[in-house]
C-alpha positions in Angstrom: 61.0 151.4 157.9 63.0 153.6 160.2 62.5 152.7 163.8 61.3 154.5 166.8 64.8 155.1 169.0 62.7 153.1 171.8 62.2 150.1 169.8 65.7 149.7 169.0 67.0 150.2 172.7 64.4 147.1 173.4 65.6 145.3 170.8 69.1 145.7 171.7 68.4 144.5 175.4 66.6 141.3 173.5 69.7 141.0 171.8 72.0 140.8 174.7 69.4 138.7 176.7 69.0 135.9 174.2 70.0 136.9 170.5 67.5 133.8 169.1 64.8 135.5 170.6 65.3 138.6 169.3 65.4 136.8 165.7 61.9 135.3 166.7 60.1 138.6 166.7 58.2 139.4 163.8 58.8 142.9 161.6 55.7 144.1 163.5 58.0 142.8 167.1 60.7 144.3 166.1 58.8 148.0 165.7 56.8 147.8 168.8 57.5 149.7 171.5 55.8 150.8 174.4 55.7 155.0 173.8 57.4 157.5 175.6 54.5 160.1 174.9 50.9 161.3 177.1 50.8 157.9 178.9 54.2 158.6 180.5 54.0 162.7 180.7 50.4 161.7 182.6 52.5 159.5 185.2 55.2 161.6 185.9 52.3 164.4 186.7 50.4 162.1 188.8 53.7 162.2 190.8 54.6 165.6 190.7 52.0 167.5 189.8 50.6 168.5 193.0 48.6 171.8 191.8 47.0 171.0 188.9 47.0 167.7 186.9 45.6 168.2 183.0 47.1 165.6 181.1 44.9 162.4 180.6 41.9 162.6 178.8 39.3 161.9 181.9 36.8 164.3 183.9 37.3 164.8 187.1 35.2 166.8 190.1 35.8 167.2 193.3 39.2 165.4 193.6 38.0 162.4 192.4 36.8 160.6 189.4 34.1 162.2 187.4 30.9 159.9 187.4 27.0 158.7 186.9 25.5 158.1 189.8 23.2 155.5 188.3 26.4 153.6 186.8 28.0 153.6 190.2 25.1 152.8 192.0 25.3 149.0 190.1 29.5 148.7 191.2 29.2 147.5 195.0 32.5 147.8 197.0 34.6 149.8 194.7 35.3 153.6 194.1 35.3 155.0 190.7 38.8 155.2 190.7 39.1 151.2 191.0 36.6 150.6 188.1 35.9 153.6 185.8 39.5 155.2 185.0 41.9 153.9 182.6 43.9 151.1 183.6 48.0 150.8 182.4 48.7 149.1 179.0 50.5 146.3 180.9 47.6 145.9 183.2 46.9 146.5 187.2 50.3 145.9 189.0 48.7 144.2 191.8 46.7 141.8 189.7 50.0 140.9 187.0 52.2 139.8 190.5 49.1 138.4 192.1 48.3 136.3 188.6 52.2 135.6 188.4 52.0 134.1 191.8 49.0 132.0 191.0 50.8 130.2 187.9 53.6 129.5 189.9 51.0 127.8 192.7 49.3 126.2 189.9 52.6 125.2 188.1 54.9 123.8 190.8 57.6 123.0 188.6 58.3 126.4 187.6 59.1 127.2 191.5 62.9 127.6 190.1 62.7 128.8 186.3 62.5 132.8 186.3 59.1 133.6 184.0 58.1 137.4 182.9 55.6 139.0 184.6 52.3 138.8 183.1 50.6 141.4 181.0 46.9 142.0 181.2 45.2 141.1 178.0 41.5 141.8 176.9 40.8 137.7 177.3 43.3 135.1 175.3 41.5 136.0 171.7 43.1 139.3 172.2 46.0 137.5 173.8 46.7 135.7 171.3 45.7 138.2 168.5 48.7 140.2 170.3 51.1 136.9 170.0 50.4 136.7 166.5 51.4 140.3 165.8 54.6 140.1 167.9 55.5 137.2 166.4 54.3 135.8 163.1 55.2 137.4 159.4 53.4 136.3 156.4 54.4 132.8 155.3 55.5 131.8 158.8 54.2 128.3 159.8 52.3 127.6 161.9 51.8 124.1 163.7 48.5 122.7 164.6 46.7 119.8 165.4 44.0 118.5 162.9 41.3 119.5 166.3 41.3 123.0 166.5 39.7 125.9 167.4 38.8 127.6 164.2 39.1 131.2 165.7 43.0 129.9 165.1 42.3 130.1 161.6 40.9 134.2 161.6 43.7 135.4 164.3 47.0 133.7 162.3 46.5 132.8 159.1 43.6 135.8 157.6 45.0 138.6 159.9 48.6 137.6 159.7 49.2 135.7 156.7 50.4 132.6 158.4 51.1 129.0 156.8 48.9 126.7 158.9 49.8 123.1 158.9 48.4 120.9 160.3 48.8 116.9 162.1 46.8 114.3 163.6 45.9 115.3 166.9 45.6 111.3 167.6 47.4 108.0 167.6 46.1 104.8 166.9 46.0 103.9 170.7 44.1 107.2 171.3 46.6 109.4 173.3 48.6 112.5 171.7 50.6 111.6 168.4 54.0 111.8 169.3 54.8 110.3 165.9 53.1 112.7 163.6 53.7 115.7 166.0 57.3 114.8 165.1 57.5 114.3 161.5 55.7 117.3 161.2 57.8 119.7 163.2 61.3 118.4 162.0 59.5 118.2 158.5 59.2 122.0 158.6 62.3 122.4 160.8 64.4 121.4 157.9 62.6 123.9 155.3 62.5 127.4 158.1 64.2 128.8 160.6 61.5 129.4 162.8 58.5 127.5 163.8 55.2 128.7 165.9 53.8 125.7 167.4 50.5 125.7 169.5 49.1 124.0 172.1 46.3 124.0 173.1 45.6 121.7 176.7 42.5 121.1 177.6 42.0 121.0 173.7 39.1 122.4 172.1 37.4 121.2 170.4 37.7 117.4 172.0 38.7 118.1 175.3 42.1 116.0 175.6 45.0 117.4 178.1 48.2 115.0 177.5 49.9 112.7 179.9 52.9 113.7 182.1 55.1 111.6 179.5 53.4 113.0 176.2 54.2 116.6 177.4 57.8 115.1 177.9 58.1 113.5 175.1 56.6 117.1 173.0 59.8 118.9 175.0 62.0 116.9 173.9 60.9 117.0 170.4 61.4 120.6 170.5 64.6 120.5 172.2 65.8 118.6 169.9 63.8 120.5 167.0 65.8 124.1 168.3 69.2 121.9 168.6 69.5 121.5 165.4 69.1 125.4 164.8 65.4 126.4 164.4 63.6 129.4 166.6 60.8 127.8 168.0 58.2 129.9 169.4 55.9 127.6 171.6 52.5 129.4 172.3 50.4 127.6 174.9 46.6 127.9 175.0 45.4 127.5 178.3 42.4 128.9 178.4 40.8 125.8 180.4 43.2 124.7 182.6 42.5 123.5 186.0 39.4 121.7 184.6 41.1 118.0 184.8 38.9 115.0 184.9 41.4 112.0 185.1 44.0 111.7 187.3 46.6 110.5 184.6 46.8 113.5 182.8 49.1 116.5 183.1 48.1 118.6 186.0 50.1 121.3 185.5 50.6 123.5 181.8 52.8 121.9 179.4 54.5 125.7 179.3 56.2 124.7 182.4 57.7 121.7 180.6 59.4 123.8 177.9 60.2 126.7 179.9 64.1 126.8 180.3 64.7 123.5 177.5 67.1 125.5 175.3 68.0 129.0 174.2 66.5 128.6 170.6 62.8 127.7 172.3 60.8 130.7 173.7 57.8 129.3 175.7 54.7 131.8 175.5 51.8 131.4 178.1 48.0 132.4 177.4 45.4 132.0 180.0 42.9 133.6 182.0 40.6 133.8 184.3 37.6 134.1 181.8 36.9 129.6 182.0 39.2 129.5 185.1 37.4 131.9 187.2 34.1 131.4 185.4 33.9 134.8 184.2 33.6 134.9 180.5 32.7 138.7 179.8 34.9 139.6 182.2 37.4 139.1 179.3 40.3 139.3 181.5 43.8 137.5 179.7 47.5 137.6 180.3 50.6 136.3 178.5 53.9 135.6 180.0 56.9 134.8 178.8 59.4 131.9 179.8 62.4 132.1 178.0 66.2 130.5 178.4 69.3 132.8 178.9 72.8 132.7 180.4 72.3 136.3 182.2 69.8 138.7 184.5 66.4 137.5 182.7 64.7 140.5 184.1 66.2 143.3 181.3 65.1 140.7 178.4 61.7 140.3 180.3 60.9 143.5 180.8 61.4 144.3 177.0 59.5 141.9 176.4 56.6 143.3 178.6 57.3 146.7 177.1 56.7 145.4 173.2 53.7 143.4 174.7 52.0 146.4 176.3 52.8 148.4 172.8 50.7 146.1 171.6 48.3 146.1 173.5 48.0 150.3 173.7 48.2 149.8 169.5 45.0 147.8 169.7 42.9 148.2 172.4 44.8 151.3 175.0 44.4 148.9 178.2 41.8 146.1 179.2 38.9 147.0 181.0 40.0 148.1 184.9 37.0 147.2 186.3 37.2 143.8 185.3 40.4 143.7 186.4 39.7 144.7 190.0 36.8 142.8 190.1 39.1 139.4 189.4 41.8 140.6 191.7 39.5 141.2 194.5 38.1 137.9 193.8 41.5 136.1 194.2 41.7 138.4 197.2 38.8 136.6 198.9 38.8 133.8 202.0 36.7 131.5 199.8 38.0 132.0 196.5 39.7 128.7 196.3 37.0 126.4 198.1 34.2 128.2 195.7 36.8 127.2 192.4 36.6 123.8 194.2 33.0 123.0 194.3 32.3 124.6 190.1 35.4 122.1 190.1 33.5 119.2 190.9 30.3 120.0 189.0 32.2 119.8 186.2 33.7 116.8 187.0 30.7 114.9 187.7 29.3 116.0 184.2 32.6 114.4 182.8 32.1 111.7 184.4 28.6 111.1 183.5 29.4 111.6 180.1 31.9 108.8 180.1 29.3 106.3 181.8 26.8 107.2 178.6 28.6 106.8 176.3 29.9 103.4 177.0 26.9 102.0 176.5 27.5 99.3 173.4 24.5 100.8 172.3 26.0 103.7 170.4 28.7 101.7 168.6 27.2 101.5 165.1 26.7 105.4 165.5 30.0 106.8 166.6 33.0 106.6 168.0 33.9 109.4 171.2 37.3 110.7 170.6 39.3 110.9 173.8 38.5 113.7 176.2 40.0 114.5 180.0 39.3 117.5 181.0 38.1 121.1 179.8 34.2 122.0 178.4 34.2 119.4 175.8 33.8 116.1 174.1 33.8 115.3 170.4 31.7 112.4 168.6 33.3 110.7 165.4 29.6 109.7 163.4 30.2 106.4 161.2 26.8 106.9 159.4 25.9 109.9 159.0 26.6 113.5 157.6 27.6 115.5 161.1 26.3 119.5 159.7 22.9 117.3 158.1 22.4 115.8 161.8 23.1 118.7 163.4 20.8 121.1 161.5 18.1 117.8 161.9 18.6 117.9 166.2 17.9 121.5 166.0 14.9 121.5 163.6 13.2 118.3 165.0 14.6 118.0 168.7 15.6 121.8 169.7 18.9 120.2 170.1 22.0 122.4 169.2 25.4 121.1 169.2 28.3 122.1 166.9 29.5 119.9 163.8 33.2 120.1 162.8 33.7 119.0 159.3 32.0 115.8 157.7 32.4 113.5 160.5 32.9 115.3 164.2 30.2 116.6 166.1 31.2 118.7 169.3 29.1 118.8 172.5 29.8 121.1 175.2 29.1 118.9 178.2 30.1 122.6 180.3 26.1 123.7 180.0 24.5 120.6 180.5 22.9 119.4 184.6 24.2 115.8 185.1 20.8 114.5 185.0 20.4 115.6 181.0 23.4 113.8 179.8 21.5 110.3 178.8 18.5 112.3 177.3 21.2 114.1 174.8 22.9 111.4 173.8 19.9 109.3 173.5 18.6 112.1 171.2 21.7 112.5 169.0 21.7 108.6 168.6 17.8 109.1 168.1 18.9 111.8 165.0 21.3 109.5 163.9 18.4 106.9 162.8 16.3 109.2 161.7 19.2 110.2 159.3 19.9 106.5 158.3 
């Protein structure tokens, strides 16, 4: 395939940037580009064009934004322009510095490493839907733990033809498997020359976040992983962080301990305010990139943001604007941060109850809780019973719904439940579990 004369400029600033990187983009990566065509012509006339403006395909009247009075009538505090037109591919400029800020707030450590400047994504599915076409060809591998999301499974490996492979999530001890993390990676370092890996902190389904030394101990496994020659493209999933419920684990995203390890390891971030902001239709995502180079990062980033916001305008034009505004005004506010503070602690009291539950003795003989920290979720490991025969018997007997992961896991999302039903749930799951036996 001949490439657009855009795509190759891009890829020649990569190139200069950091040449490994460049080898990490996929065949689709390589081709994108973010097109010179109506989308441009539009902004230099919005510029210019003082007389008449008939470029973008919108109705105007009056000066303004063309409009249903009943649709605006249910938008409080902003004009049509702010919420009905077309937002850029690459997203609101105020909200991608605004968001930027906030990681580097949330991420202290990154105070000193330069990171891209996010693009706006339509939520982290299409985020990472977007990664996955930037940056996987068919037969790439991809590395994941054994507890996953299975949405993992559509976007990677039946869109993109992707190898999935896949480790214990767990060690013995019940903390992160450094051991099988590692003899997976390096097993599949030795066979490729590139590896995806994700991770996924809080981790759904079971909730887990690692410690400050298991996130060390994964960068340097990949340091040493792209030191003996493999691209490793490190995608980070946080789509709950900031929901921490023990004080030993990592408080920051493990994207800020592999940003800047080594050349060869390009750190991608996914979040967003849909769990952080508690605003799930919203669907308001971004990805930024954090990548290792001995010049200017801001030519190689802003390629990078070009191919990205292709990719976005070759799937979905822009995200919605009026979500946008409506999160960036919300960042905006005097109690934005106290009100993230008190959901904050809601959640953490439902953690918490959880955990003095389940430590009853009682439920011994029917399951064992896998270990969970932080996020929406905690996983049960039956001993007994069959975990899709006791789910579909909850729901018929009990009206009790709760997802079942394979033969033995059984996921409860502790996010949607008051405090004071936590003991009637479990008591009813333990109740199914006898019923079952």
């Amino acid at each position: 395939m001949t490439l657009n004369p855009i795509a190759t400029e891009l890829n020649t600033t990569i190139r200069q940037g950091n040449p490994f990187v460049y080898e990490m983009l996929s065949g689709v990566g390589k081709a994108l580009f973010f097109p010179k065509g109506i989308l441009s012509q539009s902004a230099e006339a919005k510029q210019k064009a003082h007389r008449f403006n008939a470029t973008i395909g919108m109705a105007t009247e009056k000066g303004g934004a063309m409009h249903l009075p009943p649709v605006m009538s249910m938008v409080k505090g902003l004009t049509p322009e702010q919420s009905l037109t077309y937002a850029p591919s690459f997203g609101i400029p105020p909200l991608r510095k605004a968001w930027k800020k906030a990681i580097v707030r949330k991420n202290p450590s990154l105070a000193n490493k330069p990171i891209s400047l996010p693009i706006v994504t339509q939520a982290l599915t299409h985020g990472l839907s977007v990664v996955a076409d930037m940056w996987v060809d068919p037969d790439d591998a991809l590395i994941l733990p054994d507890k996953m999301w299975g949405n993992y499974n559509l976007i990677f490996q039946v869109r993109r033809s992707a190898q999935v492979i896949q480790y214990p999530l767990f060690d013995e001890k019940g903390g992160f498997n450094l051991d099988a993390f590692e003899a997976c990676v390096m097993s599949e370092g030795e066979k490729r020359g590139k590896l995806v890996i994700l991770l996924n902190f809080p981790n759904n389904p079971t909730g887990y976040t690692v410690t400050p030394r298991e996130a060390e101990g994964i960068g340097e496994i990949l340091k040493n992983l792209a030191e003996k020659g493999v691209n490793v493209i490190a995608v980070t999933d946080d789509a709950y962080f900031g929901l921490f419920y023990d004080d030993r684990c990592l408080k920051e995203s493990i994207f800020s301990t592999l940003t800047g390890l080594h050349p060869r390891l390009l750190s991608v971030k996914l979040d967003g305010a849909t769990k952080e902001d508690f605003v799930w239709g919203l669907r308001v995502g971004f990805i930024t990139y954090g990548a290792t180079m001995e010049n200017d990062p801001g030519s190689l980033y802003d390629a990078l943001e070009r191919k990205t916001a292709g990719a976005v305008r070759g799937s979905i034009s822009n995200a919605s604007h009026l979500s946008q505004q409506i999160v960036l005004k919300a960042m905006e506010s005097e109690d934005y941060f106290s009100s993230k503070t008190e959901k904050r602690a809601i959640m953490r009291a439902r953690a918490a109850e959880v955990r003095r539950v389940l430590s009853n003795p009682r439920y011994d003989e029917a399951w064992e809780p896998y270990p969970f920290n932080s996020g929406y979720f905690m996983c049960l490991r039956l001993k007994t019973v069959d975990a899709e025969q006791l789910r579909l018997h909850l729901l018929d007997k009990y009206g009790v719904g709760l997802i079942s992961l394979g033969k033995t896991d059984l996921r409860v999302a502790f996010s949607c439940l008051e405090k004071e039903d936590v003991q009637e749930l479990f008591d009813t799951v333990f109740q199914g579990v006898k019923d079952l036996e």
